[in-house]
C-alpha positions, 0 to 999 in steps of 0.5 A: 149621098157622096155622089160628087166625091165618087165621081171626082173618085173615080176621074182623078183615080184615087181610093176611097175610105167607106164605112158601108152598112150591110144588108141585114142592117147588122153590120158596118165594114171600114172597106178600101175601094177603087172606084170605076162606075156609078149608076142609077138603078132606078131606085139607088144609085150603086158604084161598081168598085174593086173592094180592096177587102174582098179582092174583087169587084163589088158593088155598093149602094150609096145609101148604104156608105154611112162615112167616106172619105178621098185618100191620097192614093191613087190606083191603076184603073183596070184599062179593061172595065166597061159599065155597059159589058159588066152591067150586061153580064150583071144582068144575065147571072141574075135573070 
């Protein structure tokens, strides 16, 4: 489920090779990511990460990553990102 590799991701700040499937099923994008969070939902875990393919912050569910892998590089997490405001503003978009 690659739950320790995102962690040790996310302490040593270093980017992360996935393949992630989409939610249609239909499709699998090779993505570079700088991970900042994980979270249970209840149901999956998902980590919150800027996706380097989109330019922006995204979140990915962990049974959907099929292949990951740590790579060499590191990055310059955003100093700024708290899980608590971003699940909080999260929260009222979708409610």
């Amino acid at each position: 489920m690659y739950l320790d590799s995102i962690q040790h991701a996310i302490t040593e700040s270093e980017k992360l090779k996935i393949h992630y499937q989409s939610r249609d099923e239909e499709q699998i994008t090779e993505r570079i990511i700088q991970p900042y969070a994980v979270y249970f939902s209840g149901a999956v875990w998902t980590t919150i990460a800027f996706c380097e393919l989109r330019h922006e912050i995204r979140e990915f569910r962990l049974d959907r990553i099929k292949e990951l892998k740590i790579q060499q590089t590191h990055f310059n997490p955003d100093k700024t990102f708290s899980i608590e405001h971003y699940l909080d503003e999260r929260s009222k978009r979708l409610f």
